[in-house]
C-alpha positions, -999 to +999 in steps of 0.1 A: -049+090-110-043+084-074-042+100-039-009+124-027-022+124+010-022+088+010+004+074-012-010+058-034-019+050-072-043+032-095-034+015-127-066+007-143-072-022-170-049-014-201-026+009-187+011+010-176+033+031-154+072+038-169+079+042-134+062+038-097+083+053-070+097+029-047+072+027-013+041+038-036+006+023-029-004+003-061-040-006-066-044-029-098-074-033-115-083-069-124-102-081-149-141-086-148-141-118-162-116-122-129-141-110-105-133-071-108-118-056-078-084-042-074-051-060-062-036-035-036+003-034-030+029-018-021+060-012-053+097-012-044+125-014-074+129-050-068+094-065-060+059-056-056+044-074-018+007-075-014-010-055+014-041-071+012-039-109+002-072-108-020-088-084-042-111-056-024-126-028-037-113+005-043-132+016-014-122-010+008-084-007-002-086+032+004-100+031+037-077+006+046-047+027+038-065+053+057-061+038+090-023+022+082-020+067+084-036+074+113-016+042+137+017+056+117+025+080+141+019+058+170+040+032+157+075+054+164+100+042+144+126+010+144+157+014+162+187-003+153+209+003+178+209-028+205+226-008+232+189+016+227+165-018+228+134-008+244+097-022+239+066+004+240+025-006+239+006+013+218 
């Protein structure tokens, strides 16, 4: 289960991924007795960093990954190259 446009993937109570692609979009579903909701991060090789610092819906977690896609474009792009340094507002 999950969502190609967006990125993403859910791993709902009891289940387990062999492998996530680094980058992906993980919502995890927590336990009821937790308070339900899903955990929302983002998966790399190496670590797993929270997007949202507290649980949220799946709703909630999709929308916001729906507006992180919409500002991408605006956002450009990071430049490493000093002698190219420039600031841009949105």
């Amino acid at each position: 289960m999950g969502g190609k446009d967006l990125g993403f993937d859910v791993v709902l109570r009891g289940q387990a991924r062999a492998h996530i692609i680094p980058g992906t979009y993980v919502f995890f579903q927590r336990e009821k007795e937790h308070g339900g909701g899903f955990w929302l991060g983002q998966a790399y090789d190496d670590w797993f960093g929270f997007v949202i610092e507290e649980p949220v819906s799946l709703r909630q977690g999709i929308e916001y990954l729906m507006s992180i896609k919409r500002v991408e474009p605006q956002l450009g792009g990071f430049h490493d190259d000093p002698d190219d340094f420039f600031l841009r507002s949105p």
